[in-house]
PALO-193400 format. One line per field, with one value per residue: residue number from 1; residue in one letter; x, y, z of N, C-alpha, C, CB in turn. Coordinates in Angstrom, 3 decimals. Glycine has a CB too. Layout:
BEGIN
num: NUM;...
residu: A;...
n.X: X;...
n.Y: Y;...
n.Z: Z;...
ca.X: X;...
ca.Y: Y;...
ca.Z: Z;...
c.X: X;...
c.Y: Y;...
c.Z: Z;...
cb.X: X;...
cb.Y: Y;...
cb.Z: Z;...
END
This chain:
BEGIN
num: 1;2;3;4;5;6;7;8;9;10;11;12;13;14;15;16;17;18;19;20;21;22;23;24;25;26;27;28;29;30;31;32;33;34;35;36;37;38;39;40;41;42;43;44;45;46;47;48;49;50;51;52;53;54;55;56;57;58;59;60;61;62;63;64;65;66;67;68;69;70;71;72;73;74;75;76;77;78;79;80;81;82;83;84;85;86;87;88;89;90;91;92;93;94;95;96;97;98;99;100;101;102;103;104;105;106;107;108;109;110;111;112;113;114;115;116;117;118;119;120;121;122;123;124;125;126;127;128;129;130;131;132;133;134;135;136;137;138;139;140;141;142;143;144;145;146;147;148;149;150;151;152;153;154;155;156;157;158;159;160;161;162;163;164;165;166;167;168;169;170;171;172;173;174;175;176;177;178;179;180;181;182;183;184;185;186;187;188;189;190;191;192;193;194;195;196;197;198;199;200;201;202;203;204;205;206;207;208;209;210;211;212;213;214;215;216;217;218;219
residu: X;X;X;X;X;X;X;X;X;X;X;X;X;X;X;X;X;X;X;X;X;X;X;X;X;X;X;X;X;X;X;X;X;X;X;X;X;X;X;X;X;X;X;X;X;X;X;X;X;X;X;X;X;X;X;X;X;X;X;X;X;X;X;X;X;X;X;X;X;X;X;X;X;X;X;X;X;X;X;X;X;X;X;X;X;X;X;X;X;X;X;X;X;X;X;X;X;X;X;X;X;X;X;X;X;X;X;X;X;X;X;X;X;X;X;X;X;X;X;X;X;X;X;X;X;X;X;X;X;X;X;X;X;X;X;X;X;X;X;X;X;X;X;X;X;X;X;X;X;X;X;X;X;X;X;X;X;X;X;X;X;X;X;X;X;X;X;X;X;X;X;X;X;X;X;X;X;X;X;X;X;X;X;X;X;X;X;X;X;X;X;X;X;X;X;X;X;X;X;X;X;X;X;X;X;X;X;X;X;X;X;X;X;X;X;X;X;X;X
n.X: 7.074;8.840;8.061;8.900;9.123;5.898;5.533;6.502;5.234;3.002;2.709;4.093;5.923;7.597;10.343;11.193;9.847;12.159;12.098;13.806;15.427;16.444;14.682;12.221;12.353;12.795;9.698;8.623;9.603;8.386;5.596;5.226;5.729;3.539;1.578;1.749;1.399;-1.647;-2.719;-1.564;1.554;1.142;3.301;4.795;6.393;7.979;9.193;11.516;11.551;13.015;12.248;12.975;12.617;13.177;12.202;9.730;9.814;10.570;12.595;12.056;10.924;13.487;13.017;11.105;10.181;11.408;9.383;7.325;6.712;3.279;1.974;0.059;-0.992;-0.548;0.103;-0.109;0.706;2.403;2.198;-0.548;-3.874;-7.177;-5.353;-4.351;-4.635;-3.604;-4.864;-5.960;-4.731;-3.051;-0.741;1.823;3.340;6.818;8.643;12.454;13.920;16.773;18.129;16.541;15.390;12.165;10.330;8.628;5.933;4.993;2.027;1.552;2.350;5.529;6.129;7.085;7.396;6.974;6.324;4.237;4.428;2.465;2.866;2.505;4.689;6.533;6.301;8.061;9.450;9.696;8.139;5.469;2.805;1.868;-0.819;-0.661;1.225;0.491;-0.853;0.470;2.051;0.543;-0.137;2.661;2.699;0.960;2.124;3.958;2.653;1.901;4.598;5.438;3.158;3.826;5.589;5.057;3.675;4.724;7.049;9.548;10.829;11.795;10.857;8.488;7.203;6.782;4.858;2.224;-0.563;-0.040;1.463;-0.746;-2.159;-0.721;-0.472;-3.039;-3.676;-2.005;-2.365;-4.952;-4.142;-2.896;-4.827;-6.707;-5.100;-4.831;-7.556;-7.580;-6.261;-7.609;-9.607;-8.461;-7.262;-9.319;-9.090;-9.773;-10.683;-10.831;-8.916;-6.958;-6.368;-4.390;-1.921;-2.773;-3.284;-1.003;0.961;3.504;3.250;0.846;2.235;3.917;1.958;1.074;3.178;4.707;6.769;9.235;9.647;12.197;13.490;13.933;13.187
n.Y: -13.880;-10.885;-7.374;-5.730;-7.131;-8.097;-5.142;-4.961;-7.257;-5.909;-3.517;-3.584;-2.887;-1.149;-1.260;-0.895;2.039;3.092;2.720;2.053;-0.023;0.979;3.179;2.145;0.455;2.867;3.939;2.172;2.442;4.768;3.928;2.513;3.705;5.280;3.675;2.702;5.123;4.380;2.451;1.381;-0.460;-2.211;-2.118;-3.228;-2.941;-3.829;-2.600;-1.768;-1.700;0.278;-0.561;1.307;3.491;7.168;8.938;10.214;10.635;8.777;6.872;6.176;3.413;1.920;0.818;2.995;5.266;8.081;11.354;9.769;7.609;7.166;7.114;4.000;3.115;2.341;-0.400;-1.155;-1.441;-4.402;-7.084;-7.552;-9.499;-9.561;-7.570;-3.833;-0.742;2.573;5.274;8.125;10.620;10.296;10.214;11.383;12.699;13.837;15.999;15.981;18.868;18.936;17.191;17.251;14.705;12.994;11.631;9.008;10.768;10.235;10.917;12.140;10.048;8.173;5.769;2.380;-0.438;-2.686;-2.133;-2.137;-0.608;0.113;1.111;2.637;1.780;1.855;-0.185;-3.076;-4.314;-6.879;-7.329;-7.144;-9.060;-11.435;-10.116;-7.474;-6.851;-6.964;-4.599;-2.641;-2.840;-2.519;0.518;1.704;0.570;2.850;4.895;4.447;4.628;7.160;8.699;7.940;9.202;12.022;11.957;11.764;13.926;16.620;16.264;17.447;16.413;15.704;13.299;12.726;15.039;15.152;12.676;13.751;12.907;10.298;11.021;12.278;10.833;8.184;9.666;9.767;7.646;6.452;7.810;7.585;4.426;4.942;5.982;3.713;2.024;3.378;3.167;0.350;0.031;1.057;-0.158;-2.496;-2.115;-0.681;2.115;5.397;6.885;9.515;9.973;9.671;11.633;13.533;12.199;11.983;14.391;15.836;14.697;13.516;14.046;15.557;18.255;18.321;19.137;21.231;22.888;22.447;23.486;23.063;20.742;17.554;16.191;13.385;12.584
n.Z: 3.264;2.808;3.380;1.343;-1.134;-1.508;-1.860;-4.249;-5.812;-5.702;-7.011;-9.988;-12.034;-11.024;-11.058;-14.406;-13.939;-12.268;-10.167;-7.202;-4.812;-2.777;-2.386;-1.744;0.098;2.057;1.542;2.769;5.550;6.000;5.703;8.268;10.281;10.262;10.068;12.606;13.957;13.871;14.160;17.087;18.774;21.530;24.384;27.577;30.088;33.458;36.366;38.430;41.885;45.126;48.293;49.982;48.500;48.063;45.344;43.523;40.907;38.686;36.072;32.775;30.819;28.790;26.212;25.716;23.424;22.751;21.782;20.457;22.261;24.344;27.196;28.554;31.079;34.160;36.449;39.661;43.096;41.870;42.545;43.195;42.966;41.882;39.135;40.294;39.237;38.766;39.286;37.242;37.649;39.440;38.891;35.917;33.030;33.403;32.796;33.388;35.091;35.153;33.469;31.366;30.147;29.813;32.524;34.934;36.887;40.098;42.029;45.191;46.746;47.315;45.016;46.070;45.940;43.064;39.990;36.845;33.757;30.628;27.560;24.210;21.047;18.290;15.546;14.019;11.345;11.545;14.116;13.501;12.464;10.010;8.629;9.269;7.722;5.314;4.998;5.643;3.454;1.518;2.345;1.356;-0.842;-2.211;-1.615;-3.624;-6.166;-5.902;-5.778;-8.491;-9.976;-9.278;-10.649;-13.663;-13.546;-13.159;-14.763;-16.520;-18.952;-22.048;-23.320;-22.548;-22.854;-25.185;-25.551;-24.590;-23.869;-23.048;-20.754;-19.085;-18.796;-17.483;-15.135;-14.176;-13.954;-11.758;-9.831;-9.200;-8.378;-6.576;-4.422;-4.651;-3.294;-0.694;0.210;0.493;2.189;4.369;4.922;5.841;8.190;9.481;9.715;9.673;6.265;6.587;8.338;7.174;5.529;5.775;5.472;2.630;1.517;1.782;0.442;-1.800;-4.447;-4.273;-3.418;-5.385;-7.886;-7.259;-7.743;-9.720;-11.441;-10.051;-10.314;-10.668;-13.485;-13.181;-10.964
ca.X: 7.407;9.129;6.831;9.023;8.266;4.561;5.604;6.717;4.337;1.762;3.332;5.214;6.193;8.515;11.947;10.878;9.627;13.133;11.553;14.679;15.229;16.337;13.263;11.087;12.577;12.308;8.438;8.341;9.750;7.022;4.309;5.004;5.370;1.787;0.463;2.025;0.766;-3.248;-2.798;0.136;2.395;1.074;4.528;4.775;7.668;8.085;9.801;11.817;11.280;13.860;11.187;13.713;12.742;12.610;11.896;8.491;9.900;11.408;12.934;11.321;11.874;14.637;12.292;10.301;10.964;11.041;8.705;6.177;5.634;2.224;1.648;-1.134;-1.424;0.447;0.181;0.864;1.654;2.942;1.679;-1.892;-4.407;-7.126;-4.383;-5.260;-4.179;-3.594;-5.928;-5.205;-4.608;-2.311;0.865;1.940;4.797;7.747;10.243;13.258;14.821;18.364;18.694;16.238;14.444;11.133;10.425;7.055;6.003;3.765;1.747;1.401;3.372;6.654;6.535;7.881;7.155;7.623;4.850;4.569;3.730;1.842;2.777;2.980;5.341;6.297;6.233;9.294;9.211;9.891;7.002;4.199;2.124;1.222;-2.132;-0.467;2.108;0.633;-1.470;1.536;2.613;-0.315;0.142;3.768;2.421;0.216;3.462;5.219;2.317;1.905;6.095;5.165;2.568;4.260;6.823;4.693;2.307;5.353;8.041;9.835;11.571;11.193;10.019;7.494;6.767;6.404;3.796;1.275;-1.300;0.657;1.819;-1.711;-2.872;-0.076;-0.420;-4.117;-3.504;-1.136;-2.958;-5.968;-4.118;-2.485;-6.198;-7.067;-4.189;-4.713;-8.548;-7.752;-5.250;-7.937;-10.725;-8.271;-6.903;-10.531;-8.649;-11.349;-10.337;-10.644;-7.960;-5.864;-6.035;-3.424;-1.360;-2.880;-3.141;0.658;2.024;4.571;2.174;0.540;3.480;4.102;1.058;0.961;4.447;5.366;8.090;10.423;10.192;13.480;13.152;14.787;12.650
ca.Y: -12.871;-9.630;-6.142;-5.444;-8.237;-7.472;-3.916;-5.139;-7.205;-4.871;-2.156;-4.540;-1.938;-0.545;-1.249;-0.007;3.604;4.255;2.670;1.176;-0.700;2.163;4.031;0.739;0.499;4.744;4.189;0.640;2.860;5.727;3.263;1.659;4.725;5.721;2.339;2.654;6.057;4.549;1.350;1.718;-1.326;-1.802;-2.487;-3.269;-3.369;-4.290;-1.813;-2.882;-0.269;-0.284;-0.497;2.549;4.903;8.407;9.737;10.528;10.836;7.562;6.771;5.298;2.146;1.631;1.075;4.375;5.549;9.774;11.621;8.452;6.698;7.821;6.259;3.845;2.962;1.534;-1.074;-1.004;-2.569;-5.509;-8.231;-7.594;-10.149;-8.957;-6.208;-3.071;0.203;3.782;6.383;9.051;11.770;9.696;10.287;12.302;12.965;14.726;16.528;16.413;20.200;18.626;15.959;17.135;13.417;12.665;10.689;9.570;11.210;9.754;12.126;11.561;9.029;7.495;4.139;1.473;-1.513;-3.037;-1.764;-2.143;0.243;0.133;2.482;2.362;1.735;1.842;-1.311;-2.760;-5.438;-8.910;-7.420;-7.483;-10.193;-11.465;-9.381;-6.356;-6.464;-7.143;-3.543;-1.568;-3.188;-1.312;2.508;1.786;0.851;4.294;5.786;4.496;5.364;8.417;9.114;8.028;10.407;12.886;11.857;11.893;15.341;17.446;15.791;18.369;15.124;15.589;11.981;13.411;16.113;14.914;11.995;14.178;11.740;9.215;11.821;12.455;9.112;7.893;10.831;10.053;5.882;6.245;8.752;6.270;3.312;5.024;5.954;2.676;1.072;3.500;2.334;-1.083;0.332;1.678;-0.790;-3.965;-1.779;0.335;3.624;6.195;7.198;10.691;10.070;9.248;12.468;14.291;11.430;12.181;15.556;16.135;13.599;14.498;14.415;17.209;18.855;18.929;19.466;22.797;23.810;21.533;24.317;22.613;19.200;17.248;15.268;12.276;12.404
ca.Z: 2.257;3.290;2.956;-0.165;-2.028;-1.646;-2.706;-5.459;-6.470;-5.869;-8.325;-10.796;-12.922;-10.385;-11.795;-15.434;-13.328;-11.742;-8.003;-6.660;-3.488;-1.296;-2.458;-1.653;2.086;2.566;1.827;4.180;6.792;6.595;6.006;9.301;10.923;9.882;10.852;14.276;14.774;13.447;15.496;17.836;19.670;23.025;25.491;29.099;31.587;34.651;36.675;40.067;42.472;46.097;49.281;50.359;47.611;47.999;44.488;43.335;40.096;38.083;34.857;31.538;30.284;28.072;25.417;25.483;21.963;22.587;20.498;20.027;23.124;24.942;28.527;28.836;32.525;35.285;37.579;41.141;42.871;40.745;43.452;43.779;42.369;40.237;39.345;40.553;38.343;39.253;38.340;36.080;38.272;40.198;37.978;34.769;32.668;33.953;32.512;34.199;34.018;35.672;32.613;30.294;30.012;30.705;33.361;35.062;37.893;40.764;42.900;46.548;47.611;46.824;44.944;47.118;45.175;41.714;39.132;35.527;32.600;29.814;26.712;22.809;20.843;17.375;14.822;13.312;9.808;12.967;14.847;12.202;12.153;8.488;8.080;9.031;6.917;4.144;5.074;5.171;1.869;0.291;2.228;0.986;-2.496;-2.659;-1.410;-4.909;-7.000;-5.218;-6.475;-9.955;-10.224;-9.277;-11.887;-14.649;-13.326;-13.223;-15.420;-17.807;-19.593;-23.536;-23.998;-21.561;-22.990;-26.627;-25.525;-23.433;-23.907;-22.377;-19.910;-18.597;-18.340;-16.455;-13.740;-14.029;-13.491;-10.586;-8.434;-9.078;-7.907;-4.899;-3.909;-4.219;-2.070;0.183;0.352;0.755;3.743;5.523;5.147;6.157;9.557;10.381;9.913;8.675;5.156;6.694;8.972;6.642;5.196;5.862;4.375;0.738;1.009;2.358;-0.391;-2.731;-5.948;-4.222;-3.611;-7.001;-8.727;-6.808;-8.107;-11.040;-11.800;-8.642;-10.176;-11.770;-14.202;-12.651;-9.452
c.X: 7.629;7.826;7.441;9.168;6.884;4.366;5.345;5.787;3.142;1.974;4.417;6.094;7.325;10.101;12.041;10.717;11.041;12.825;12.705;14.391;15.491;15.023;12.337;11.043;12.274;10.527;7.649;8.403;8.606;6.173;4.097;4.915;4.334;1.151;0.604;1.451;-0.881;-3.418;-1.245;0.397;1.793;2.728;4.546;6.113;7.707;9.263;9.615;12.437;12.090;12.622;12.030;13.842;12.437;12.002;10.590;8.819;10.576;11.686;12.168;11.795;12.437;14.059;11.437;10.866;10.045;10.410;7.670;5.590;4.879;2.410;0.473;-1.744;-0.356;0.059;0.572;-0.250;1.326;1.739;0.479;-2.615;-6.006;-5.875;-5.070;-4.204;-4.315;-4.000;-4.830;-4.458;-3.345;-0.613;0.641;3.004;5.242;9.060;11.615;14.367;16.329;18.834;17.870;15.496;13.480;11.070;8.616;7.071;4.804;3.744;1.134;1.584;4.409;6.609;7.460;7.882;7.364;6.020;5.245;3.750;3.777;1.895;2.840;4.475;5.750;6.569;7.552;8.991;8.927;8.605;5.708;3.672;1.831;0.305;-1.354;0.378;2.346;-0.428;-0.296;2.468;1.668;-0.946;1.430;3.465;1.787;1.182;4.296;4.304;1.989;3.421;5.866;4.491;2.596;5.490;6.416;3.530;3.310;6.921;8.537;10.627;10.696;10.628;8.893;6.628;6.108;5.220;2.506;-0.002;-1.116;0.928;0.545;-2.248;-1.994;-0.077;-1.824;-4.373;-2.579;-1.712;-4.320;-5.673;-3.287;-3.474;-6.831;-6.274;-4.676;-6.469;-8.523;-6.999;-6.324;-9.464;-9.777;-7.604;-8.375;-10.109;-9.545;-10.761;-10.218;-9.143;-6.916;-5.496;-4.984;-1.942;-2.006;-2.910;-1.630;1.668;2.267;3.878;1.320;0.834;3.366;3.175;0.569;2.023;5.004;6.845;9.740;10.524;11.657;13.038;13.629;14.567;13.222
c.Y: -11.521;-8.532;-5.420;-6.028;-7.879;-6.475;-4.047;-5.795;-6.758;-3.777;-2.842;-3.762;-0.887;-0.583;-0.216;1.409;4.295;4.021;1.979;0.583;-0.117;2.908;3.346;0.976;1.814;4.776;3.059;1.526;3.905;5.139;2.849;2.714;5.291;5.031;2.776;4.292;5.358;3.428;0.670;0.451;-1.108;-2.670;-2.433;-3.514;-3.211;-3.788;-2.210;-1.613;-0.761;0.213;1.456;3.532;5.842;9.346;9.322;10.394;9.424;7.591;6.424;4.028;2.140;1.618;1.927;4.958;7.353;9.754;10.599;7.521;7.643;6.100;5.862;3.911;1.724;0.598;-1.729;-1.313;-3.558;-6.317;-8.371;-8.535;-10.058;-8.071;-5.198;-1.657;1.732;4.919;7.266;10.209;10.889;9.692;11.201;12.158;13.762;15.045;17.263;17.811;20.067;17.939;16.060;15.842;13.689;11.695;10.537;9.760;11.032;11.061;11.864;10.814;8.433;6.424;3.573;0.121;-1.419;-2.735;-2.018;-1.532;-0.558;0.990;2.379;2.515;1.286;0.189;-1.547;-4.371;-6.935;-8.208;-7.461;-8.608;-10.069;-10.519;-8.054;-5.987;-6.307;-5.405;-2.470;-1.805;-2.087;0.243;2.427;1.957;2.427;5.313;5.872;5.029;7.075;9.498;9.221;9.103;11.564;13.353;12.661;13.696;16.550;17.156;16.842;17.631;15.409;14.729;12.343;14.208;16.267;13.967;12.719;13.470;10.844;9.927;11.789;11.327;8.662;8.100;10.111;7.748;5.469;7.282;7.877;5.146;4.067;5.280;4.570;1.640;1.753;3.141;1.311;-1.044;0.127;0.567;-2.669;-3.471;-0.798;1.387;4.097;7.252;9.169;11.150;10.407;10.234;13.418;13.617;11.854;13.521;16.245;15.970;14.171;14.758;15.525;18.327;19.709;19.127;20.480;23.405;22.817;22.290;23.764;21.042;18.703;16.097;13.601;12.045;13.522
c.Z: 2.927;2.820;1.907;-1.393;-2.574;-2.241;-3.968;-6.502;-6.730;-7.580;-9.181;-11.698;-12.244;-10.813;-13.211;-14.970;-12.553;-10.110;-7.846;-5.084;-2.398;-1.197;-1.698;0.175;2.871;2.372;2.949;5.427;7.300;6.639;7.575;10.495;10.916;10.727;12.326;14.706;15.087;14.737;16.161;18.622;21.197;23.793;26.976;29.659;32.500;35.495;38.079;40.898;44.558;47.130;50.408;49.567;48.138;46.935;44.020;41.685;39.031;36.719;34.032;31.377;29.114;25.980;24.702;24.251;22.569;21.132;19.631;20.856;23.552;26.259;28.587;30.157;33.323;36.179;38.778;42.151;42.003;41.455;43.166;42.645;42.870;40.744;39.834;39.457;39.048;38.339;37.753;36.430;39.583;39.877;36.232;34.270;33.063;33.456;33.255;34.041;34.273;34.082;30.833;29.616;30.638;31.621;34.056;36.781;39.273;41.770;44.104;47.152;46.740;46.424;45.856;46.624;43.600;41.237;37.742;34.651;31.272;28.747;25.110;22.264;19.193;16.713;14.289;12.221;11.302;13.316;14.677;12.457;10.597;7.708;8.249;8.675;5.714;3.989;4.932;4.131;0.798;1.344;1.643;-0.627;-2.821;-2.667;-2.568;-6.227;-7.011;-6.067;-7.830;-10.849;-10.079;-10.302;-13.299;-14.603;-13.577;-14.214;-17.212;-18.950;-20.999;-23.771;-23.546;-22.017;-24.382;-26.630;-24.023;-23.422;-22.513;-20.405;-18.773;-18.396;-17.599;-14.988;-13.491;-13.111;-11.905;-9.112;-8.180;-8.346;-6.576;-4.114;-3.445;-3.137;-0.792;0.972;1.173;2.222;4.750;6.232;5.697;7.554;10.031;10.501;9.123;7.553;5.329;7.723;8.409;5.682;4.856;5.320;2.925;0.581;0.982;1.354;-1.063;-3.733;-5.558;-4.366;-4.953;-7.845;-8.715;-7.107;-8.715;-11.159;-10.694;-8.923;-10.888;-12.281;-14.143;-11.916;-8.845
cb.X: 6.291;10.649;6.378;9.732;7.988;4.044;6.749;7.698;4.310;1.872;4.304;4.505;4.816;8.317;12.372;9.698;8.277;12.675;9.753;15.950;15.855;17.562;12.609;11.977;14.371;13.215;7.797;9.989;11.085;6.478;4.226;6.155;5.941;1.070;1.102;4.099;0.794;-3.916;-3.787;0.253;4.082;-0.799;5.568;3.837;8.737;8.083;9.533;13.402;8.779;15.629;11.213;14.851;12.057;13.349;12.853;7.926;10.377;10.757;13.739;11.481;11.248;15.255;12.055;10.451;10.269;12.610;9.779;6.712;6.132;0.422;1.820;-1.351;-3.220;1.030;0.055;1.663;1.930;4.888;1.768;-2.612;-3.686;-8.800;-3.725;-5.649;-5.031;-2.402;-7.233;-6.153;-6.419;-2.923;1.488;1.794;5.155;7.925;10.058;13.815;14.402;18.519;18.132;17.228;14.876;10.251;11.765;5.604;6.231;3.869;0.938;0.831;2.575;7.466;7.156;7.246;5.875;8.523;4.225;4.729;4.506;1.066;4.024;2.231;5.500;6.892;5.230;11.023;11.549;11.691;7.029;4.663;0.846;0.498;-3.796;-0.634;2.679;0.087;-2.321;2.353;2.208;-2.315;0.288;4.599;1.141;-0.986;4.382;6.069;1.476;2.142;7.354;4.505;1.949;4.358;7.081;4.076;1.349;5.350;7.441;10.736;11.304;11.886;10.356;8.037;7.736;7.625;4.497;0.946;-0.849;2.430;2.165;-2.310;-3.128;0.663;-0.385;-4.942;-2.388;0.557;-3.411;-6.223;-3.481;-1.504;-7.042;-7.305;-2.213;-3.936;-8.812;-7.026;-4.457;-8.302;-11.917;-7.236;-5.215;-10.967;-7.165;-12.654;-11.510;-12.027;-7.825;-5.985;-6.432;-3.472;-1.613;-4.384;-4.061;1.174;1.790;5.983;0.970;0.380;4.621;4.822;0.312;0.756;5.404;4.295;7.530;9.681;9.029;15.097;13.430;15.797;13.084
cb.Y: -12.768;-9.223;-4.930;-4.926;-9.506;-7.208;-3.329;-5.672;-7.740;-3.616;-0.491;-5.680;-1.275;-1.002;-3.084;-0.450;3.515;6.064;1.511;1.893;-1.729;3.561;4.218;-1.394;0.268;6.377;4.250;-0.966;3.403;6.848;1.970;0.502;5.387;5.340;0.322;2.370;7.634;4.006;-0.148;3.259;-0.873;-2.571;-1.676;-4.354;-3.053;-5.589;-0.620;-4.646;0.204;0.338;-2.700;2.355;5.078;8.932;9.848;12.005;11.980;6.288;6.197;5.895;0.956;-0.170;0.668;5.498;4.227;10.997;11.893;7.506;5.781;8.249;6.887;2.904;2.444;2.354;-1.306;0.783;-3.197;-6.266;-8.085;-5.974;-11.280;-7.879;-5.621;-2.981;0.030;3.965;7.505;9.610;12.536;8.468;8.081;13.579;13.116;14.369;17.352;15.304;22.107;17.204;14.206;17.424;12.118;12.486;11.155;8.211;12.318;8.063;13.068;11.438;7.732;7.413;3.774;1.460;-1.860;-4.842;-0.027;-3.276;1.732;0.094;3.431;3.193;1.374;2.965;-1.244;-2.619;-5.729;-9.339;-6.785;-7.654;-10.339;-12.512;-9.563;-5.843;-6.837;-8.921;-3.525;-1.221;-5.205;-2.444;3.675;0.634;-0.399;4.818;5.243;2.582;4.700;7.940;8.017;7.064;10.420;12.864;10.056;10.314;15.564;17.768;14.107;19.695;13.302;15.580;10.371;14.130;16.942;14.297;10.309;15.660;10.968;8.911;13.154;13.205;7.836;8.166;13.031;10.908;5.013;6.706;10.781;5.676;2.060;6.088;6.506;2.220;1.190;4.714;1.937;-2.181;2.179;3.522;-0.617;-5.034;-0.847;0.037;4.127;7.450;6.421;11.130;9.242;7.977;12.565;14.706;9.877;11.547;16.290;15.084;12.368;13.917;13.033;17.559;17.747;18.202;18.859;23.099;24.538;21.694;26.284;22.929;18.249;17.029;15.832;12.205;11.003
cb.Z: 1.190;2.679;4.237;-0.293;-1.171;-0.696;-2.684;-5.405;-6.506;-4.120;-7.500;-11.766;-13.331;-9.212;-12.414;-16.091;-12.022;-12.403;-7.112;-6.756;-3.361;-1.369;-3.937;-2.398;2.610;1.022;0.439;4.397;6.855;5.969;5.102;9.422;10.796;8.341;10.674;14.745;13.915;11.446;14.868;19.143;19.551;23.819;25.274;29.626;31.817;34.525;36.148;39.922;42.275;46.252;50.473;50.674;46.502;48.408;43.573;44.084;40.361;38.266;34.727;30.136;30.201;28.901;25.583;26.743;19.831;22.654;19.673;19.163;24.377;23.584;29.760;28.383;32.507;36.165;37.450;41.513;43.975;40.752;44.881;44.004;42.394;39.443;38.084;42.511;36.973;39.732;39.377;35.123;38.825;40.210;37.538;34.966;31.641;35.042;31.686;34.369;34.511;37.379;33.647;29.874;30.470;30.144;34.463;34.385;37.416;41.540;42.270;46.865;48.313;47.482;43.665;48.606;45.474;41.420;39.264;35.137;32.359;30.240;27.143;22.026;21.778;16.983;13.824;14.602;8.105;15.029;15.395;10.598;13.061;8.416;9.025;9.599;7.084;3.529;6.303;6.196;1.379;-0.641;3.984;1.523;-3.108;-1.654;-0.300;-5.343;-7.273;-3.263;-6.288;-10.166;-10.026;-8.221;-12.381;-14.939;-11.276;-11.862;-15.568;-17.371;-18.662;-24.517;-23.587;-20.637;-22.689;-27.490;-25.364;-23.491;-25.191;-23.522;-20.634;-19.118;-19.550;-16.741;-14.013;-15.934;-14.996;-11.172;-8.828;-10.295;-8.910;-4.480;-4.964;-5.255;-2.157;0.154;-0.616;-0.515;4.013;5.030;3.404;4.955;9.584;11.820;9.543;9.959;4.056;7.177;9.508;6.140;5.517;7.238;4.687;-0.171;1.704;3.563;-1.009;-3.276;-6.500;-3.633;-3.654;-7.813;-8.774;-5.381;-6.952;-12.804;-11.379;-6.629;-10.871;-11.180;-15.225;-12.491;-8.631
END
């Protein structure tokens, strides 16, 4: 089952609210981007180094997603058995000021051999395993009641405006259940509900519940 399936049947009520399927995939994509910041892709490659190098300085791998990978650790040489790894102080990032890329940068001797890094890397729907896809099904869901409730908290819509009852309970049912998804987020990945802060405080129903006057009535 895809992670907007799950959406969906998490928040069934999504078609009736105006959630379409671009909306659905625009909150899949930040969810996963969350996840992958909380518990990030580990990636390795295997980098083929000429015994006639002179540069201290080498490329990334191909994979390095700017602006999200972090370097775990390297190993060098390749060959050695146990591996052996190069301390911390042994290399850094380097920004190249000719090209403007980073690159990483070993300190005190020239690689001469083949080594392989270690770095994160973000998540994509194929690379999920089951369990954690069905976790970023529900930050995605908190993400749609999260929208809703922002629908109904700031919504200048006459039908809206004539059932305030309705109005207030809605806002009051959807900020409830995006709390609770995002709950269930944090207790099925070990992220600490404080972490995850800056996700609920950031979110658009905040947004707007601090300046209702900027909402449209149509989302």
């Amino acid at each position: 089952m895809s992670i907007a399936d799950t959406v969906k049947i998490y928040v069934p009520q999504h078609l009736e609210e105006g959630i379409t399927d671009v909306m659905i995939a625009s909150f899949i994509g930040a969810s996963i981007a969350v996840f992958s910041r909380h518990v990030p892709r580990l990636l390795i490659s295997k980098e083929t180094v000429a015994s006639t190098n002179t540069s201290y300085a080498l490329t990334l791998p191909t994979d390095w997603e700017a602006g999200f990978s972090t370097l775990v650790g390297i190993e060098y040489p390749l060959a050695n058995n146990p591996p052996t790894y190069l301390e911390l102080d042994d290399y850094q990032m380097y920004l190249d000021p000719d090209t403007g890329s980073n690159k990483i940068l070993f300190i005190g001797e020239y690689p001469v051999e083949d080594f392989a890094i270690t770095f994160t890397g973000l998540w994509t729907e194929t690379t999920l395993n089951s369990y954690d896809k069905d976790s970023v099904a529900l930050l995605a869901s908190s993400m749609v009641c999260d929208r809703l409730a922002a629908k109904y908290a700031g919504g200048t819509d006459d039908i809206i405006q004539a059932d305030v009852i309705n109005w207030r309970t809605k806002t009051r049912d959807y900020t409830d259940a995006k709390k609770n998804f995002l709950q269930l987020f944090c207790l099925r990945t070990g992220v600490g509900e404080k972490n995850m802060a800056p996700v609920a405080s950031l979110s658009y129903s905040t947004m707007i519940l601090g300046n209702s006057s900027n909402v449209d009535s149509d989302f």
